[in-house]
Backbone as ProteinMPNN parsed JSONL, in Angstrom:
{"seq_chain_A": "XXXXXXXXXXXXXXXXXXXXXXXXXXXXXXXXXXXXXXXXXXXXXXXXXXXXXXXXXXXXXXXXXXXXXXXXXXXXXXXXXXXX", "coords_chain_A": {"N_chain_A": [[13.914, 9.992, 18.374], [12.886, 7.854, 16.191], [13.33, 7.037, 13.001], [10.595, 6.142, 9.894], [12.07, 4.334, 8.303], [13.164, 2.451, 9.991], [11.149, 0.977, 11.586], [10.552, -1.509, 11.177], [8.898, -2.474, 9.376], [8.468, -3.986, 6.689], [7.077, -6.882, 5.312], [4.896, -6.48, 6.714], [1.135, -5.814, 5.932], [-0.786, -3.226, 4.362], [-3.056, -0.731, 3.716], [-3.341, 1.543, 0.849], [-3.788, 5.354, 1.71], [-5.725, 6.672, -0.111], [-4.772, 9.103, -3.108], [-6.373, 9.703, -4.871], [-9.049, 8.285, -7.005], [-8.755, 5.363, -6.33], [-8.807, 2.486, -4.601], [-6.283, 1.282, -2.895], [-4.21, -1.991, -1.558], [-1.395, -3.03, -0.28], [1.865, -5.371, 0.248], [4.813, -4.698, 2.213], [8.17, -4.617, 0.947], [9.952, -3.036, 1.334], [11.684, -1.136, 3.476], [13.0, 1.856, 3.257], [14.871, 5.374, 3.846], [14.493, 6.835, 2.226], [11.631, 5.988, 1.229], [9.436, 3.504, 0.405], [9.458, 0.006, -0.82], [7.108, -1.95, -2.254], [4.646, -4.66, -2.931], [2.094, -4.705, -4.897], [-1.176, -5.798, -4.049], [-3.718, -6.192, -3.932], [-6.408, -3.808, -5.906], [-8.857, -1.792, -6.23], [-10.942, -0.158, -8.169], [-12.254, 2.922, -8.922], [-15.488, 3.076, -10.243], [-15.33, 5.089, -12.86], [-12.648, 5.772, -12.909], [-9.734, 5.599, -13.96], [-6.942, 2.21, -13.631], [-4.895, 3.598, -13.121], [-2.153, 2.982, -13.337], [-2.205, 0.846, -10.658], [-1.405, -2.133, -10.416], [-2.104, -5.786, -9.531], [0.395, -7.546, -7.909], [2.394, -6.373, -9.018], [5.618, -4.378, -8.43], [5.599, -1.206, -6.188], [7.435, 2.247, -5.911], [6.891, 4.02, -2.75], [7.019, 7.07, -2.034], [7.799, 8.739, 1.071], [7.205, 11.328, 1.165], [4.595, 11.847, -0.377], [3.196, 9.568, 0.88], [0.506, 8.19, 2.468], [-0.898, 5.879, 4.975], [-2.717, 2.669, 6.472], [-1.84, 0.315, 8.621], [-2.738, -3.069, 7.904], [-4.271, -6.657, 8.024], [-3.435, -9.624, 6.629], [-5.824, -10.496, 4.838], [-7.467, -8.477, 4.635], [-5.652, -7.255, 2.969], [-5.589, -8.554, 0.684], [-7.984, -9.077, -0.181], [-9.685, -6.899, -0.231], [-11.464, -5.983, 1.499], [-12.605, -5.287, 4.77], [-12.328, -7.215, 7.879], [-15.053, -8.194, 9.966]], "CA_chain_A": [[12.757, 9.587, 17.623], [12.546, 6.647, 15.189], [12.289, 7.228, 11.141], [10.151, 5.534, 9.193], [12.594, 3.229, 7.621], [13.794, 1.7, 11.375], [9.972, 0.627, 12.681], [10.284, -3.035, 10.946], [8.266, -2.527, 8.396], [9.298, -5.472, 6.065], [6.499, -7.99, 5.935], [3.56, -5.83, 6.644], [-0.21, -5.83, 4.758], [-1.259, -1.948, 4.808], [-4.01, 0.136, 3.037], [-2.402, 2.534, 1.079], [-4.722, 5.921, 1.426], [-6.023, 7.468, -1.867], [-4.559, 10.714, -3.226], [-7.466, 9.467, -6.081], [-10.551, 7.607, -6.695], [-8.291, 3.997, -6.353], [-8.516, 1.738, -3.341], [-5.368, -0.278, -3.222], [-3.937, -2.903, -0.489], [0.388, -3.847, -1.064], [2.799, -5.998, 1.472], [5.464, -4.053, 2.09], [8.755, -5.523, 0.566], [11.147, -2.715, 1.916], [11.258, 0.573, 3.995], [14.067, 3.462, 3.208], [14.907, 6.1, 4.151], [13.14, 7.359, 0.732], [9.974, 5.395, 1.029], [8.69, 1.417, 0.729], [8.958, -0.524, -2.092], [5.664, -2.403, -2.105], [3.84, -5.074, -3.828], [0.509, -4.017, -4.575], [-1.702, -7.239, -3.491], [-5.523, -5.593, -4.46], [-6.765, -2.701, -6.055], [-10.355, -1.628, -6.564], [-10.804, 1.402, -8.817], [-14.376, 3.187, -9.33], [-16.271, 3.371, -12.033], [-15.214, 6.57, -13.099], [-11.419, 6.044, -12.858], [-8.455, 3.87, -14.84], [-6.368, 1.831, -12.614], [-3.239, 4.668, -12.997], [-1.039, 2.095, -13.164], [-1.844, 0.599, -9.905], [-1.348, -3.544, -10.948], [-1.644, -6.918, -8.736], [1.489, -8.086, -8.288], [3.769, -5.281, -8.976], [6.024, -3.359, -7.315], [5.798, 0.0, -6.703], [8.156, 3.033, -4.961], [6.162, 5.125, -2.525], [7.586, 8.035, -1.452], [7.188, 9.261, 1.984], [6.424, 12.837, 1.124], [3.134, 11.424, -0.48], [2.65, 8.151, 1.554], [-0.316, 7.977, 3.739], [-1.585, 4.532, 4.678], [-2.861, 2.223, 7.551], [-1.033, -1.395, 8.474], [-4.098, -4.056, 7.875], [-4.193, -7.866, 8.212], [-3.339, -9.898, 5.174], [-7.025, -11.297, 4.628], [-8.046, -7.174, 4.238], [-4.668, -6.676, 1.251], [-5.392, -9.921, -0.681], [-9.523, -8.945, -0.699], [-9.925, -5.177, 0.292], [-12.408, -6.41, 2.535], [-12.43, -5.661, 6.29], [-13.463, -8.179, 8.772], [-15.963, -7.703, 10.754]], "C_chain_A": [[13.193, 8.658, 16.491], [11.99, 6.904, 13.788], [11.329, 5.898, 10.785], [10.612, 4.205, 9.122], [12.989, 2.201, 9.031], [12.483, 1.283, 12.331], [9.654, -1.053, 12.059], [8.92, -2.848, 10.493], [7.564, -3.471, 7.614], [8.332, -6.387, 6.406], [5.103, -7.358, 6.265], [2.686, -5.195, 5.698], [-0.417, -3.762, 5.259], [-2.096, -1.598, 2.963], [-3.305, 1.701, 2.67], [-3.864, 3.803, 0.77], [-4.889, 6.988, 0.123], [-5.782, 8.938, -2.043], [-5.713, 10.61, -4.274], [-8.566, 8.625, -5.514], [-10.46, 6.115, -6.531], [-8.166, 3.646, -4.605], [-7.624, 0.897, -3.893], [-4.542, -0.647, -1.671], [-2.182, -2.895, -1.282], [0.667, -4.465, 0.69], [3.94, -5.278, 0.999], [7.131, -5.082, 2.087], [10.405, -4.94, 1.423], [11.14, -1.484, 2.372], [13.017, 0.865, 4.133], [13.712, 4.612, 3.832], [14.363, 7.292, 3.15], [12.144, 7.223, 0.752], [10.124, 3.812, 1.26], [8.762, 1.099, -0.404], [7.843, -2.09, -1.725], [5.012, -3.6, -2.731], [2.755, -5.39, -3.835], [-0.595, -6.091, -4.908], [-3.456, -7.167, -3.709], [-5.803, -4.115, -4.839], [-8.249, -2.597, -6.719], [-10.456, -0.081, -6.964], [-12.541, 1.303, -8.876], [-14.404, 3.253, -10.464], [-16.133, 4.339, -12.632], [-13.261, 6.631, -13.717], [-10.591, 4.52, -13.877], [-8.02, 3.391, -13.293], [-5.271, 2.682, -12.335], [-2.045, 4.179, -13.077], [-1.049, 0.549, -12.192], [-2.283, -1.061, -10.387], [-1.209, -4.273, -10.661], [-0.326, -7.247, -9.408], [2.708, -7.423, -8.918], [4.051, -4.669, -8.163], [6.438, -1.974, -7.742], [6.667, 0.401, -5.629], [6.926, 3.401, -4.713], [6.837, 5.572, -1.869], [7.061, 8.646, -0.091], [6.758, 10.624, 1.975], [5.393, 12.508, 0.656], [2.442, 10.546, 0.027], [1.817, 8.403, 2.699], [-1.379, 6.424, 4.066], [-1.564, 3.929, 6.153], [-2.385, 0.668, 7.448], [-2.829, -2.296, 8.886], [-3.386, -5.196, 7.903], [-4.173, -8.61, 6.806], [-4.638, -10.325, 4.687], [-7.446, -9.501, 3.725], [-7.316, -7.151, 2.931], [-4.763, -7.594, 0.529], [-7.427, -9.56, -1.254], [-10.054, -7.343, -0.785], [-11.285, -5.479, 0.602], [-11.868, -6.21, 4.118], [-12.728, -6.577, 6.964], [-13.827, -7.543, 9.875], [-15.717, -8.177, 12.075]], "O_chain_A": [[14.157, 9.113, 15.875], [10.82, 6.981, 13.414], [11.399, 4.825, 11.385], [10.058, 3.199, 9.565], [13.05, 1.002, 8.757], [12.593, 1.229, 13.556], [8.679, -1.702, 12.436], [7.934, -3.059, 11.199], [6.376, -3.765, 7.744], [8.38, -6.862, 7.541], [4.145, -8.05, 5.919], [3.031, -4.35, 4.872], [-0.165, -3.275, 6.36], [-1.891, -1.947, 1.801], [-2.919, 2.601, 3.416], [-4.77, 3.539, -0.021], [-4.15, 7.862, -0.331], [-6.339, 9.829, -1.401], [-6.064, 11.745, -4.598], [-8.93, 8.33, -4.376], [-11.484, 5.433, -6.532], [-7.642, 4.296, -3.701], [-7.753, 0.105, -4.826], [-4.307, 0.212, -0.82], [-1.906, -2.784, -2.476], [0.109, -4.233, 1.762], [4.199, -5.135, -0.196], [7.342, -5.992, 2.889], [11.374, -5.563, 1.858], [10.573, -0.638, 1.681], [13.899, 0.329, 4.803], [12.601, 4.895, 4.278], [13.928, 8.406, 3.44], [11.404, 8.127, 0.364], [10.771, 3.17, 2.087], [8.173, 1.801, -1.226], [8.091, -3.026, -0.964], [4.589, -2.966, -3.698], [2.252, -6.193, -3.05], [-0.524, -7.035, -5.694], [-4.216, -8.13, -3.607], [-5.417, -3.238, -4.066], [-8.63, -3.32, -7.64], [-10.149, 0.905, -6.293], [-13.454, 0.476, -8.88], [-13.639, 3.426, -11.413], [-17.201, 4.615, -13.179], [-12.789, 7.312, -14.627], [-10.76, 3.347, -14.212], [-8.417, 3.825, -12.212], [-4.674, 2.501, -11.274], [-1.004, 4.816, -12.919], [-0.431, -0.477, -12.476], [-3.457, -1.241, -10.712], [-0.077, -4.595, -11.02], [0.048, -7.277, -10.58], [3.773, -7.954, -9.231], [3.336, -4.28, -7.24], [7.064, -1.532, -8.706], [6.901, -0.318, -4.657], [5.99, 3.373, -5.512], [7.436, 4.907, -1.023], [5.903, 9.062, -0.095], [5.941, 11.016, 2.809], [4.602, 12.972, 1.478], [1.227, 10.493, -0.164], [2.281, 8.777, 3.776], [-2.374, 6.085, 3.426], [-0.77, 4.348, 6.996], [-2.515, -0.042, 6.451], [-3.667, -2.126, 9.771], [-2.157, -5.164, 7.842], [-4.889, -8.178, 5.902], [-4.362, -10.693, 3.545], [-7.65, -9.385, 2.516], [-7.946, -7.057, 1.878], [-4.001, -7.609, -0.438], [-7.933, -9.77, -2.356], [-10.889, -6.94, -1.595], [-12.187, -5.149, -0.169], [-10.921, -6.836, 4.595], [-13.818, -6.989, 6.566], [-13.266, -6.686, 10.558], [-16.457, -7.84, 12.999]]}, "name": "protein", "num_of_chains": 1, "seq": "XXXXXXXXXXXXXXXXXXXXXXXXXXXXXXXXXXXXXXXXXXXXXXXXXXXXXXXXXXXXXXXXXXXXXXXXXXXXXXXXXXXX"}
């Protein structure tokens, strides 16, 4: 079986899914055997919530013990818009 870090990663738009009330989009810059380091490319917070940090154009760690997220098309991580 195939970890994480060995599925060519590197280069891919993904939706990362909310442990909170933040929608955020990153391109993924690097996959370990730790996690992804990321740079977050859209984030849409509710009305209710701060951003937590999460900040166009930075990079974050995500850890695979908390990482849950789907690989999207770069049009979706630059707008957090689907197409239809």
């Amino acid at each position: 079986m195939k970890s994480m870090s060995n599925l060519e990663l590197e280069g891919q738009y993904i939706r990362i899914n909310p442990g909170d009330s933040i929608k955020k989009w990153a391109r993924i810059d690097h996959a370990t055997r730790e996690g992804l380091l990321a740079t977050v490319t859209c984030v849409r917070q509710g009305s209710w919530s701060s951003n937590d940090g999460w900040i166009k154009e930075t990079q974050r760690f995500l850890s695979w013990e908390k990482l849950s997220f789907y690989i999207c098309d770069k049009e979706e991580a630059m707008t957090g818009e689907r197409a239809t």
